[in-house]
N, C-alpha and C positions, 0 to 999 in steps of 0.2 A: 672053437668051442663056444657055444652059445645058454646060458642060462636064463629062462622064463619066469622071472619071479613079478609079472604084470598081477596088478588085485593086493600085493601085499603092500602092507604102510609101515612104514617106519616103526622100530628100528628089523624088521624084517628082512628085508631086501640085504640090505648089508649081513645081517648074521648069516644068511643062507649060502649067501655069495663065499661068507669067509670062511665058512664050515665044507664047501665045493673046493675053495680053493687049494686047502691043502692036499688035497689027493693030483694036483699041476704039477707040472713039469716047471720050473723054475725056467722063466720069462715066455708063459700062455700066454698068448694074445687071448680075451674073454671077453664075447660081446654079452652084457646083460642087458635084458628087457624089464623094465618098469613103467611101472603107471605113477607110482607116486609122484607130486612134483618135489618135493623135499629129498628124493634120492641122489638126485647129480650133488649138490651139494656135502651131504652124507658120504658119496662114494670120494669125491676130493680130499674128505678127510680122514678117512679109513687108510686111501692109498698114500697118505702122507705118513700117518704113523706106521704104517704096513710095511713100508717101503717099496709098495708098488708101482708101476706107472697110470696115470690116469691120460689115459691119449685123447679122447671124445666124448662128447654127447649129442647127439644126432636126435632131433626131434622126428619121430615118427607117426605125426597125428594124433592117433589117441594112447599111443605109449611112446616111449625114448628109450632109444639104445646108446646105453654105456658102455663105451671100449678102454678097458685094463691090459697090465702086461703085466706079468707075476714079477715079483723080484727076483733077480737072476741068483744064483746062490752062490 
């Protein structure tokens, strides 16, 4: 599953992401695409309280892809 939320700033990216997320199957693998530099950060801390996994982030030039696992239920 891949979600494109490049262009948005903070706190963005992350609400979109968590608003997407609930409609997952309990432990999606989820790569998301951002531009902002402030979202790997952001997203370590979402899946901490989330209880998600935060597996990645992969710099990809001019955006970064972030790899999540939903929390298993």
């Amino acid at each position: 599953m891949e979600l494109d939320l490049k262009g948005l700033q903070c706190p963005l990216p992350v609400l979109r992401a968590n608003k997407a997320i609930r409609g997952f199957a309990p432990g999606t693998q989820i790569e998301i695409l951002v531009t902002d530099s402030n979202a790997p950060a952001d997203f370590q801390s979402f899946c901490k309280t989330a209880g998600h996994d935060f597996l990645e982030c992969v710099d990809g030039g001019d955006f970064m892809k972030i790899v999540i696992r939903t929390k298993a239920e």
